[in-house]
Short mmCIF file of the C-alpha atoms (twelve columns), coordinates in Angstrom:
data_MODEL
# 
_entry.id   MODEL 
# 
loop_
_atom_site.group_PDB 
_atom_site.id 
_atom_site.type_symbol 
_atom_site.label_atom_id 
_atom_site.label_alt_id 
_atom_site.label_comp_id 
_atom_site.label_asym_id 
_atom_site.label_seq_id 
_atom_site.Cartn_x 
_atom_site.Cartn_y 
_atom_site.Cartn_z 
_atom_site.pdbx_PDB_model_num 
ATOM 1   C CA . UNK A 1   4.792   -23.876 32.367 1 
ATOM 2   C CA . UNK A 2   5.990   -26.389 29.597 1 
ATOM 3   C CA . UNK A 3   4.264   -26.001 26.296 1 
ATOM 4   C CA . UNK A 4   5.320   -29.276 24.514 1 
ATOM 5   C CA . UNK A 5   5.253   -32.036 27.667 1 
ATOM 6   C CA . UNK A 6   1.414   -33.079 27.408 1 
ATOM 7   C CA . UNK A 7   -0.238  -31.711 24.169 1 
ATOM 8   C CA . UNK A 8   -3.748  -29.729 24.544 1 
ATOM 9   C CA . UNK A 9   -6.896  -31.469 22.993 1 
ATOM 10  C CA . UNK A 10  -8.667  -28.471 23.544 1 
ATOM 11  C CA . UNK A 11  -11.014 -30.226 26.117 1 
ATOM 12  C CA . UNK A 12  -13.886 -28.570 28.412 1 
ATOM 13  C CA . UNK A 13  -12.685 -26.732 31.688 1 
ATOM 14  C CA . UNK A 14  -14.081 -25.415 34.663 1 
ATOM 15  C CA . UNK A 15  -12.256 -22.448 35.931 1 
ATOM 16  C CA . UNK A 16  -12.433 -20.911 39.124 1 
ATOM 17  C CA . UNK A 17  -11.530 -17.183 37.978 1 
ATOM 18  C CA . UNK A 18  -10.454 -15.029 34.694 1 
ATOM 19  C CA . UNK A 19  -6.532  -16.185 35.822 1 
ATOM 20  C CA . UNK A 20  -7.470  -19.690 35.155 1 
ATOM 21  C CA . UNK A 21  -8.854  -18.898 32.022 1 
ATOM 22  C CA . UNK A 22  -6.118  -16.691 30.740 1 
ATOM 23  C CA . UNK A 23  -3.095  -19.342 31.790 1 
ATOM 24  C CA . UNK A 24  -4.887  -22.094 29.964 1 
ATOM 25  C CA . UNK A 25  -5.627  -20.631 26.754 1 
ATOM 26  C CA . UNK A 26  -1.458  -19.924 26.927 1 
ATOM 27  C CA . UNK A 27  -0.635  -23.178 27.480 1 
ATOM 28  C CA . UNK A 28  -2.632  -23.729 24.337 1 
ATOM 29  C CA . UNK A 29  -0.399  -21.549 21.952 1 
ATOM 30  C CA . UNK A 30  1.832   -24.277 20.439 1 
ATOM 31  C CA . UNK A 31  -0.953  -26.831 19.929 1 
ATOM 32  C CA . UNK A 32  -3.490  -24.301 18.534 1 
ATOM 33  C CA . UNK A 33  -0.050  -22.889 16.032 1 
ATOM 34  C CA . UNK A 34  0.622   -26.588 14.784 1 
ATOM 35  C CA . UNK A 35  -3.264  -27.544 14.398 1 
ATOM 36  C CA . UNK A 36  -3.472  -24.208 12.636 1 
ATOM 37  C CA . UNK A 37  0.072   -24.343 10.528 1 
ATOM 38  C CA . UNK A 38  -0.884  -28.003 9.543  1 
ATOM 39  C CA . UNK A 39  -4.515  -27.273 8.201  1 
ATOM 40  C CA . UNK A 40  -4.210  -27.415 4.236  1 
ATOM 41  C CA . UNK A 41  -5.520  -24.157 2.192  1 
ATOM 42  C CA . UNK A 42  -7.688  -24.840 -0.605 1 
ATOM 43  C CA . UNK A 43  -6.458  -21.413 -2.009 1 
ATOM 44  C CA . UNK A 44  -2.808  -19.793 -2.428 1 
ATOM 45  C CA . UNK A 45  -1.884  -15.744 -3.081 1 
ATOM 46  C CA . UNK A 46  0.614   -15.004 -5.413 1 
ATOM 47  C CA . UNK A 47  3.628   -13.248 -4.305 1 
ATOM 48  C CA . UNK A 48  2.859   -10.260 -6.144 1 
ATOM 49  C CA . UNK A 49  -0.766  -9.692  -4.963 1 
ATOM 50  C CA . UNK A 50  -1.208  -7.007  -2.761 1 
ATOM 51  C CA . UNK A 51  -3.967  -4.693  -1.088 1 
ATOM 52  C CA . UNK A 52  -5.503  -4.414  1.678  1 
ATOM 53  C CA . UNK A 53  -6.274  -6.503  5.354  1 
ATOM 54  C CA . UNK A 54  -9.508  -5.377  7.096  1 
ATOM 55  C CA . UNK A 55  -11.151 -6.381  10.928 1 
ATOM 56  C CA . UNK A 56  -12.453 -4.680  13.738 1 
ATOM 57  C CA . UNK A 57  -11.129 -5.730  17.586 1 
ATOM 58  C CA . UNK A 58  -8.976  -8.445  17.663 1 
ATOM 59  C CA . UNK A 59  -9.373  -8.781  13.934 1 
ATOM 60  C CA . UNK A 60  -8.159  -5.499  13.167 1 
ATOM 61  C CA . UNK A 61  -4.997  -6.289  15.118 1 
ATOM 62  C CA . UNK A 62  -5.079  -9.400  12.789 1 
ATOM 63  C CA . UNK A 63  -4.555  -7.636  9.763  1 
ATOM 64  C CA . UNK A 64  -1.917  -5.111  11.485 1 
ATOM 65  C CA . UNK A 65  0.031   -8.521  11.810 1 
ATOM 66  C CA . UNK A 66  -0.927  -9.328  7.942  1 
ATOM 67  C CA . UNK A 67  0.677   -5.685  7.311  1 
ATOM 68  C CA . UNK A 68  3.907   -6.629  9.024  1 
ATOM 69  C CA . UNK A 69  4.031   -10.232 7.889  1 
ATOM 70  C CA . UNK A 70  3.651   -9.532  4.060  1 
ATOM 71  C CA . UNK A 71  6.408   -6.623  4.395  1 
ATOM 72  C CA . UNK A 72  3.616   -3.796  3.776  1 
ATOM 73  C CA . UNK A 73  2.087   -5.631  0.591  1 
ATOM 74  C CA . UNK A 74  -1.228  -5.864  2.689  1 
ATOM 75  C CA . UNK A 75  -1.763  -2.264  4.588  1 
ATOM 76  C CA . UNK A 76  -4.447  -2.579  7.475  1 
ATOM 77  C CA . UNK A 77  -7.327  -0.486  7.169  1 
ATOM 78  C CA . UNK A 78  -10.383 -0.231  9.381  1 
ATOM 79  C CA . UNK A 79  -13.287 -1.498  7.295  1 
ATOM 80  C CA . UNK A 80  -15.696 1.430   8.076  1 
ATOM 81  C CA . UNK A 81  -12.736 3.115   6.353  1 
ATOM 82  C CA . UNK A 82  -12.936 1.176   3.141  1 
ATOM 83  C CA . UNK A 83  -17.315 1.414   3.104  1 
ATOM 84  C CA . UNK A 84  -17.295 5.465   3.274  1 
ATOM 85  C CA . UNK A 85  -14.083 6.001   0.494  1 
ATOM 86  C CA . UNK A 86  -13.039 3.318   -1.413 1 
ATOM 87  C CA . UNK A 87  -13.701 3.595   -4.998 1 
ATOM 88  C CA . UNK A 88  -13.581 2.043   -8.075 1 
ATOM 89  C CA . UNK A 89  -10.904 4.272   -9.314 1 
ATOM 90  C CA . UNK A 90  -7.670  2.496   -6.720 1 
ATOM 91  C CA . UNK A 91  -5.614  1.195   -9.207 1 
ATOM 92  C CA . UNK A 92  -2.789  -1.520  -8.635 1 
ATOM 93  C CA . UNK A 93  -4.557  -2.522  -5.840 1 
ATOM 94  C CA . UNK A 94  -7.174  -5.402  -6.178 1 
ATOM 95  C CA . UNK A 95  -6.949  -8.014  -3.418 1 
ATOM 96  C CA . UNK A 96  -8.036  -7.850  -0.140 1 
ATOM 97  C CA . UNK A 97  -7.509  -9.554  3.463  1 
ATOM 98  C CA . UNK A 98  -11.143 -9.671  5.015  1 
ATOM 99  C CA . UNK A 99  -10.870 -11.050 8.578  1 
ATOM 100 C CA . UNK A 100 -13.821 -11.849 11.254 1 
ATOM 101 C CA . UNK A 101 -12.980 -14.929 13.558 1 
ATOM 102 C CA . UNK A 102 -16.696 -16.144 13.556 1 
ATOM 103 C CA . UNK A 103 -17.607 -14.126 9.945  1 
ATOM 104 C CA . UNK A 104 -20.402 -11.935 11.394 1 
ATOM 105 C CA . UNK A 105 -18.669 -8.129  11.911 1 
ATOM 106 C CA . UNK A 106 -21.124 -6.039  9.704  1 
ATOM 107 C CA . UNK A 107 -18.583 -3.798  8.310  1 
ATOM 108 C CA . UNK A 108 -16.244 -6.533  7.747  1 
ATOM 109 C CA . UNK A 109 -18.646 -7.907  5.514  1 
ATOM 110 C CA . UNK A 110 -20.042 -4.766  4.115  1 
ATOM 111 C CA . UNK A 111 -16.640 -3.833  2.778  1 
ATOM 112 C CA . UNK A 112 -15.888 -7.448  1.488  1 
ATOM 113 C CA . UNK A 113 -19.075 -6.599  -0.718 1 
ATOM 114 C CA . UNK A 114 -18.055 -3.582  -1.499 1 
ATOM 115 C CA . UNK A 115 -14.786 -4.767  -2.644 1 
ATOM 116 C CA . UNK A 116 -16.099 -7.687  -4.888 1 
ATOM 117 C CA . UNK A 117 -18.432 -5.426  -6.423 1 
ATOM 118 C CA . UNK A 118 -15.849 -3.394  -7.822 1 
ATOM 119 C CA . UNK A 119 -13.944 -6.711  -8.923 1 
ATOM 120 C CA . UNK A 120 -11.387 -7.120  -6.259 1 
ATOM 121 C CA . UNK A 121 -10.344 -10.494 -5.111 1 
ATOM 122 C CA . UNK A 122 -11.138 -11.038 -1.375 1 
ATOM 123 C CA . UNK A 123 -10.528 -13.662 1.026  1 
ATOM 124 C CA . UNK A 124 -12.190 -14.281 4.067  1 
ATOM 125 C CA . UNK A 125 -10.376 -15.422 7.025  1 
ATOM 126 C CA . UNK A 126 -12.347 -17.127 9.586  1 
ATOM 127 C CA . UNK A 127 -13.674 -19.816 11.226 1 
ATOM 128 C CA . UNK A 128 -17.072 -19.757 10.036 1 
ATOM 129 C CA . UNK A 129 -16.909 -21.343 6.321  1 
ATOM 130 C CA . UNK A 130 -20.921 -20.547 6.115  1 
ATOM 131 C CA . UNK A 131 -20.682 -17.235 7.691  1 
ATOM 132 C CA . UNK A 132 -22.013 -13.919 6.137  1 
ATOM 133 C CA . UNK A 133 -18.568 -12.778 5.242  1 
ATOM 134 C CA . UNK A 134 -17.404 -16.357 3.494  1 
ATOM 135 C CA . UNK A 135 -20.294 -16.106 1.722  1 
ATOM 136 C CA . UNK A 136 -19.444 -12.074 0.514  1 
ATOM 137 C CA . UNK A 137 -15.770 -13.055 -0.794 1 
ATOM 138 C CA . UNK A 138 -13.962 -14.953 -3.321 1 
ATOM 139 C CA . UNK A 139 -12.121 -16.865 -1.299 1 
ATOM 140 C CA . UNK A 140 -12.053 -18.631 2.247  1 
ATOM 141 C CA . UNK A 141 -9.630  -19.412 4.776  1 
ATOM 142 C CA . UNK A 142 -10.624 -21.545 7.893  1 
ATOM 143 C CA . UNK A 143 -9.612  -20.840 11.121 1 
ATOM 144 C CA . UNK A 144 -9.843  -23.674 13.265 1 
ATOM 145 C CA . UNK A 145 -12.442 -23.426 16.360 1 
ATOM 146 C CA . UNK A 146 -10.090 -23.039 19.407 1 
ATOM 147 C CA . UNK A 147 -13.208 -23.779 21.790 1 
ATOM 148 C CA . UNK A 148 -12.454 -20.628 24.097 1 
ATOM 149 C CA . UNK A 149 -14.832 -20.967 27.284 1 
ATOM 150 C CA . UNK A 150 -14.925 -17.301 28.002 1 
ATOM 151 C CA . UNK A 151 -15.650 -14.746 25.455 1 
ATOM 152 C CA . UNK A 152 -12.250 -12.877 25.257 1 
ATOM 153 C CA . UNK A 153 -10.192 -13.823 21.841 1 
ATOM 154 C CA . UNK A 154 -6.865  -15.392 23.068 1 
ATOM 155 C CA . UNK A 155 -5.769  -18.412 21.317 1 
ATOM 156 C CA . UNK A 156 -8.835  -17.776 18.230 1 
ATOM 157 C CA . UNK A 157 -6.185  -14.489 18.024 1 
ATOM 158 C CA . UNK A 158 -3.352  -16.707 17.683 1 
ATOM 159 C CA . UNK A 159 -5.067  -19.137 15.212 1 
ATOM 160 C CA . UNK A 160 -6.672  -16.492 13.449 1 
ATOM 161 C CA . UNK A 161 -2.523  -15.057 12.697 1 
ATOM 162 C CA . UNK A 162 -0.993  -18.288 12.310 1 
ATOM 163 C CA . UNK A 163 -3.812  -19.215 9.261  1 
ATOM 164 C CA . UNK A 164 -2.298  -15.308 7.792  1 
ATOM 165 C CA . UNK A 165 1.091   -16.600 8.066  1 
ATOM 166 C CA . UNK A 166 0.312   -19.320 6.008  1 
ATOM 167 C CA . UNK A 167 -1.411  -18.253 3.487  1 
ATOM 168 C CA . UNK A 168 0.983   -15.295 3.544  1 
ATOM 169 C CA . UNK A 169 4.079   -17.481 3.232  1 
ATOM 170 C CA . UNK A 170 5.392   -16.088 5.971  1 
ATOM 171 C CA . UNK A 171 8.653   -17.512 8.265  1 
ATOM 172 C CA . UNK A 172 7.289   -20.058 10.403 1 
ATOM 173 C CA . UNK A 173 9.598   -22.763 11.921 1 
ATOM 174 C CA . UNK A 174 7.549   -24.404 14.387 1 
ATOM 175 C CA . UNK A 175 10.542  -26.616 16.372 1 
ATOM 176 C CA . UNK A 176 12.306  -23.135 17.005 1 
ATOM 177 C CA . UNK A 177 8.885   -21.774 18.507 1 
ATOM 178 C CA . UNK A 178 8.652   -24.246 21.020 1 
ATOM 179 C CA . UNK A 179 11.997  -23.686 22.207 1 
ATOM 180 C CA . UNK A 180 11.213  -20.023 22.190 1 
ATOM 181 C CA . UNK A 181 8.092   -19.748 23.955 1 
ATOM 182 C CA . UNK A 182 8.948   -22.104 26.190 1 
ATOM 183 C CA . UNK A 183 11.754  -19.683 27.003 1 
ATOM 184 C CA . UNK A 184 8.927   -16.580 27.137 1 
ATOM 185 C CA . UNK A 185 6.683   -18.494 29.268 1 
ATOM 186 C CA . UNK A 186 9.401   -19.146 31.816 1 
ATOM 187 C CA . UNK A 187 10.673  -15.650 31.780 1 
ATOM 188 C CA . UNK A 188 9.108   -12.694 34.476 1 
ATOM 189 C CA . UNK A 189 7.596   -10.045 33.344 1 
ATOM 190 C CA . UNK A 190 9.217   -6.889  35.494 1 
ATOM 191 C CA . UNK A 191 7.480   -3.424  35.625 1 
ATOM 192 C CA . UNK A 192 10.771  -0.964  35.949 1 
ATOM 193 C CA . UNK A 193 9.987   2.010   37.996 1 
ATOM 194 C CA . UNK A 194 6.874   1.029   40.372 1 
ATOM 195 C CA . UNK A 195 7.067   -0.998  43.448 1 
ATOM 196 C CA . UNK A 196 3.450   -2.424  42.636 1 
ATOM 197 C CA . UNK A 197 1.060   -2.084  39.805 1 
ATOM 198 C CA . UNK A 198 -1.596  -1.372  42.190 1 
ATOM 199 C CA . UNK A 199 -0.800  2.967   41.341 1 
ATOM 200 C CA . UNK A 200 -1.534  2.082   37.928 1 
ATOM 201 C CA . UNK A 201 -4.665  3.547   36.113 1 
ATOM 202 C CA . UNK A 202 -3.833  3.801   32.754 1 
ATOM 203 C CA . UNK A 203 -1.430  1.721   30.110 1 
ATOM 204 C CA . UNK A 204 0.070   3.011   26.953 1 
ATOM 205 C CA . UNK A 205 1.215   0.270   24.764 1 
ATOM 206 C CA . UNK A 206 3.787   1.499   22.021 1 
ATOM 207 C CA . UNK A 207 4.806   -0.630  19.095 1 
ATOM 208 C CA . UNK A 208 7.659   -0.707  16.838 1 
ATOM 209 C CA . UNK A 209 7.155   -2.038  13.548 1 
ATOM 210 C CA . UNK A 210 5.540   -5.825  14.128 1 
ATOM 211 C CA . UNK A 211 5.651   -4.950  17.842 1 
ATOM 212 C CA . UNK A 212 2.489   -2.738  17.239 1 
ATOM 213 C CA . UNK A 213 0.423   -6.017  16.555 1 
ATOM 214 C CA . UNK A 214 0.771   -7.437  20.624 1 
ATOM 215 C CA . UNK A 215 0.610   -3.591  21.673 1 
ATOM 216 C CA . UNK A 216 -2.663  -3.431  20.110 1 
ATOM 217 C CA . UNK A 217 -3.930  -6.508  21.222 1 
ATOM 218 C CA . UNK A 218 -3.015  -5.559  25.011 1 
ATOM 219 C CA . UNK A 219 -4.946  -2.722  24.512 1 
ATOM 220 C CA . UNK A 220 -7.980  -4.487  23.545 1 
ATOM 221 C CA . UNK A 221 -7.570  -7.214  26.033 1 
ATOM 222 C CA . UNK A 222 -7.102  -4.365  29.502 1 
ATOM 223 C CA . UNK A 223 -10.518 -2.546  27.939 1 
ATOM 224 C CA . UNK A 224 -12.446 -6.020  28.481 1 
ATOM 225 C CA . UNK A 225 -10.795 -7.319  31.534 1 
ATOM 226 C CA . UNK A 226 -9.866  -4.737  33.608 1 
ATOM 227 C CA . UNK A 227 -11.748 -1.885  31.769 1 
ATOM 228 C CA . UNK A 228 -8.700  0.251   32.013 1 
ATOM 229 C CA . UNK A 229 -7.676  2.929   30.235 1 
ATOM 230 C CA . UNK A 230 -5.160  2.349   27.290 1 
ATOM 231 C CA . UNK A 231 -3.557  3.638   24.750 1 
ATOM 232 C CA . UNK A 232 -1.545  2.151   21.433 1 
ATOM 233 C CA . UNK A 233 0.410   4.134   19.274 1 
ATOM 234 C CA . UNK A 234 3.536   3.115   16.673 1 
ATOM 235 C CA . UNK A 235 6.790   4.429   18.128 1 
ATOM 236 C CA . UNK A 236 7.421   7.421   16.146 1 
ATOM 237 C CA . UNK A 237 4.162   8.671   16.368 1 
ATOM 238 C CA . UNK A 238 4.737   8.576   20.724 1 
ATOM 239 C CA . UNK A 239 7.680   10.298  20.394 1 
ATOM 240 C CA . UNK A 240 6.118   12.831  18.217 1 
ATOM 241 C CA . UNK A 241 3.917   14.300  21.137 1 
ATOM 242 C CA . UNK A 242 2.095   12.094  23.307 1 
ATOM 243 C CA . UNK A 243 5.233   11.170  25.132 1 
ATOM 244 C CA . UNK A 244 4.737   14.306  27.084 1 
ATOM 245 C CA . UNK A 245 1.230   13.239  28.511 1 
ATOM 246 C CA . UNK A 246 3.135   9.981   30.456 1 
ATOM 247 C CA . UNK A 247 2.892   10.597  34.399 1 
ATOM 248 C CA . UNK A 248 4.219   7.795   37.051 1 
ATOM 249 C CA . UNK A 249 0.412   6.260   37.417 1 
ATOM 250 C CA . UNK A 250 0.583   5.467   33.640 1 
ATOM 251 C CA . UNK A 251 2.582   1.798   32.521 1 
ATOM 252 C CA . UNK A 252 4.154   2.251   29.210 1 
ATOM 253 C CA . UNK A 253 4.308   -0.998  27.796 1 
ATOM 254 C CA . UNK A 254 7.299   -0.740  24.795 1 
ATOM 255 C CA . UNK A 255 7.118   -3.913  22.264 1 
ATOM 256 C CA . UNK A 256 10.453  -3.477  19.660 1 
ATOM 257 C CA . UNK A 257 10.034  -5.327  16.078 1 
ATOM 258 C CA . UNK A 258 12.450  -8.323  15.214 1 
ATOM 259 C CA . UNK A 259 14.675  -5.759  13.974 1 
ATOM 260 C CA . UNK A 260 14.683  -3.650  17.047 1 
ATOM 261 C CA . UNK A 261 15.774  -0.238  16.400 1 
ATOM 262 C CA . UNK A 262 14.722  2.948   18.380 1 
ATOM 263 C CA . UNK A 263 13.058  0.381   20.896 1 
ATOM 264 C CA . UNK A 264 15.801  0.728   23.317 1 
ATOM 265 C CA . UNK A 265 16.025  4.570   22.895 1 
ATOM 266 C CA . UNK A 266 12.712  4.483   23.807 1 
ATOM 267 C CA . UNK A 267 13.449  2.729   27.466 1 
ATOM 268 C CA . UNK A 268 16.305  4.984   27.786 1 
ATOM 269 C CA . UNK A 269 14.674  8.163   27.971 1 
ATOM 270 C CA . UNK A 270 11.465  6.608   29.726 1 
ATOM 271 C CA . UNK A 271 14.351  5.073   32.686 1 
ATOM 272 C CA . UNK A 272 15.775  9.136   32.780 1 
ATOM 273 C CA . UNK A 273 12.127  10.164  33.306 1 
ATOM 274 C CA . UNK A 274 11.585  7.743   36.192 1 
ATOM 275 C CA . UNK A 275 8.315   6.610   34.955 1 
ATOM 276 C CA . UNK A 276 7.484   2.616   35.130 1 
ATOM 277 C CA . UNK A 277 7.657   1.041   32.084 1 
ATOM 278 C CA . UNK A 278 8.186   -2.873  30.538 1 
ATOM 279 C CA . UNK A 279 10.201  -3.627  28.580 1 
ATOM 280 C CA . UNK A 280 9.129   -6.592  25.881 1 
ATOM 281 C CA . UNK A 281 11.745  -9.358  25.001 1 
ATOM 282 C CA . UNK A 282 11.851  -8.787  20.818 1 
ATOM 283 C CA . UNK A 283 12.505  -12.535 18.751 1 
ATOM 284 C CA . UNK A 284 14.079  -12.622 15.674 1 
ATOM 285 C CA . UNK A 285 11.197  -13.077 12.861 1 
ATOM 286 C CA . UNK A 286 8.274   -11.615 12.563 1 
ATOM 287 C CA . UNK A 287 5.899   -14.062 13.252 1 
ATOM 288 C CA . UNK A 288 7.914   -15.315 16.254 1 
ATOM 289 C CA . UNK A 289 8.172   -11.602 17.592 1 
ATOM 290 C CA . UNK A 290 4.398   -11.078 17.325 1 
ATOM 291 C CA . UNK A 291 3.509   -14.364 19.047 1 
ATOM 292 C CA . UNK A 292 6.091   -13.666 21.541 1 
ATOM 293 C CA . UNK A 293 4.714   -10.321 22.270 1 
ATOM 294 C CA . UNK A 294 1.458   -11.686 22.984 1 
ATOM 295 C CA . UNK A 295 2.267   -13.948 25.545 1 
ATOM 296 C CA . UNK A 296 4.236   -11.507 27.364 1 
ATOM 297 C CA . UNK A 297 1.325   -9.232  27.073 1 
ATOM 298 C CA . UNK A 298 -0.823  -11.709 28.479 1 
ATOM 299 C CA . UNK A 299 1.940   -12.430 31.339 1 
ATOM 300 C CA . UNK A 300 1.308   -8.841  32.113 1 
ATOM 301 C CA . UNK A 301 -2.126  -9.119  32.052 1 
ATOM 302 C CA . UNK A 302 -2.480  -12.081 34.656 1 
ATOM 303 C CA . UNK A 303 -0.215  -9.803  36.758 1 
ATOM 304 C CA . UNK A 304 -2.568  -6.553  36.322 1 
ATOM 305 C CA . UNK A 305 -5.586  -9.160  37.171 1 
ATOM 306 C CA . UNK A 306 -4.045  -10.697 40.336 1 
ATOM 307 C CA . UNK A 307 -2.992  -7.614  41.470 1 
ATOM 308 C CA . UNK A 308 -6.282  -5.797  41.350 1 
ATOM 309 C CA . UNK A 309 -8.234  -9.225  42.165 1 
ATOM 310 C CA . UNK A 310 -10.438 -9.151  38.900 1 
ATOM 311 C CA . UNK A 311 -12.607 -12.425 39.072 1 
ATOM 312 C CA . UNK A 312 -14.180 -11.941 35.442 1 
ATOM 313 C CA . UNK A 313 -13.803 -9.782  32.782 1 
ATOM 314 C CA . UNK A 314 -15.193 -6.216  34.046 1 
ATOM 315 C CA . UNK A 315 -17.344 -5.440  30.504 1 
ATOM 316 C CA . UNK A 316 -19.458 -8.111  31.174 1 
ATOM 317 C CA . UNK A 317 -21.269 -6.155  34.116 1 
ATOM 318 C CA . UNK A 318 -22.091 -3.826  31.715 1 
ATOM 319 C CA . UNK A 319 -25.319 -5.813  29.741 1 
ATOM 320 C CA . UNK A 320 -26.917 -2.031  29.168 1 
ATOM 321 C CA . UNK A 321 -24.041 -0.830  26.723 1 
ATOM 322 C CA . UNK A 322 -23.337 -5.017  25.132 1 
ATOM 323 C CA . UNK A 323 -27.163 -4.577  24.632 1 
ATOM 324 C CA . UNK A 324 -26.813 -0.949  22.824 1 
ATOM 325 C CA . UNK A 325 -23.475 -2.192  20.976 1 
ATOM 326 C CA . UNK A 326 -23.905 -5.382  19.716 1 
ATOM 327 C CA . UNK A 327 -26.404 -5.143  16.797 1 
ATOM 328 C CA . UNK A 328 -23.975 -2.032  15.343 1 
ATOM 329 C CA . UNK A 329 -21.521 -4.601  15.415 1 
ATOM 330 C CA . UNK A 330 -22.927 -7.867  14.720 1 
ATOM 331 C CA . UNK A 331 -25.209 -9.672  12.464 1 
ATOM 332 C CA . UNK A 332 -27.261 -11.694 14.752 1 
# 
């Protein structure tokens, strides 16, 4: 699958199942990264600013990549977090990362609030310019609007990080992308240790350094698709103790950073154990490594899908607890 030979308009299509859905919004990636990388900002941060990066779901693994990406000047935090304790008192720390794709997470926007009131600068990152949350913060970035025809974040993830890398100042060389995801796209994804995925029931997505960004993100993506069980945890906290909960029907799913250190320690003892595991391919920048990671998450994915024949994604049969959930999460 070539991602530069006919460029995506980002046109309406009619898919036949979830895999459809899921290849095209790949072969979207470079398109949506240039459209994104291209789109001015009407607003800069200085290279001393830091704080804090806030979202829940996907956007909460957006500001784990804003964590990584600013080298730790922006810390991700779970807004919920920052309504119950922050306080006036946090000195040396006055700017703030608030991120909703389409600007209407309550929390999101209750701790933008929250933040302003006590004088912080916040910008909003998303694609909603009259939103509730661009109207709670100082500052707005736009996302642009992918036009994703099912309602799982893919490439609105991907725009959504390329607008923090930007704004950021992050390493960003778009001609070396290409070249490198064309590289990912062609590459197989190969589950060491298991004849078929079919004995899976449970992933556990670890993440070294930037890698924890795409391990999140699988995470999120297997609990609306497949409604699997997963968990995500930073590589020294697994080896720390829940390494010794792994059995052979569990996939551990190891993403290294760009600067790939106890990664391949990790695989090591995992191929001693016997237990399946994949190994992700790392890149050499941050950006590029978390972009990368995502796409061979999402390789994985299509895999796990075709493999247990999922048509759409499974949380959508469950209207009784989107019904319950959505007004906790959502302004409507």
């Amino acid at each position: 699958m070539s991602l530069i030979a006919s460029p995506i308009r980002f046109v309406s299509v009619v898919y036949t199942d979830l895999t459809d859905f899921i290849k095209y919004e790949i072969s979207k990636f470079i398109d949506v990264i240039v459209s994104q990388y291209e789109k001015p900002l009407n607003m800069s941060l200085s290279k001393t600013e830091c704080g804090y990066a806030f979202g829940a779901g996907d956007s909460l693994a957006a500001a784990l990549a804003a964590q990584y990406l600013s080298s730790l000047r922006f810390l991700a935090i779970d807004p919920l977090s920052l309504v119950i304790y922050i306080s006036r008192s946090c000195a040396g720390r006055k700017s703030a990362l608030a991120i909703s794709y389409k600007g209407k997470t309550r929390e999101v926007v209750k701790s933008a609030e929250r933040l302003r009131s006590f004088g912080w600068r916040v910008v909003a990152i998303t694609s909603n310019p009259r939103s509730p949350l661009a109207l709670a913060a100082s500052d707005v970035v736009e996302v642009i609007n992918t036009d994703e025809k099912l309602p799982i974040g893919v490439s609105s993830f991907v725009a959504t990080i390329t607008a923090i890398a930007k704004l950021i100042g992050a390493e960003v060389s778009i001609d070396i992308l290409k070249s490198q995801l064309n590289n990912i796209l062609a590459r197989e994804i190969k589950v060491r240790g298991l004849p078929s995925t079919r004995g899976i029931n449970e992933v556990i997505a670890v993440g070294e350094g930037s890698g924890l960004v795409p391990a999140y993100f699988l995470c999120l993506k297997l609990h609306e698709v497949l409604c699997m069980p997963c968990r995500v945890y930073p590589l020294e906290e697994f080896l720390h103790a829940p390494i010794y909960s792994i059995s052979r029907s569990a996939l551990t799913v190891v993403y290294p950073s760009e600067r790939t250190n106890k990664a391949s320690s990790l695989i090591s003892i995992l191929s001693k154990l016997g237990v399946p595991y994949v190994m992700v391919k790392h890149e050499s920048t941050c950006y590029a490594n978390i972009i990368s990671g995502i796409i061979q998450g999402l390789k994985l994915l299509l895999k796990l899908v075709a493999e247990f024949n999922v048509k759409t994604p499974c949380y959508r049969d469950k209207k009784v607890l989107i019904n319950i959930s959505t007004p906790l999460i959502y302004f409507t």
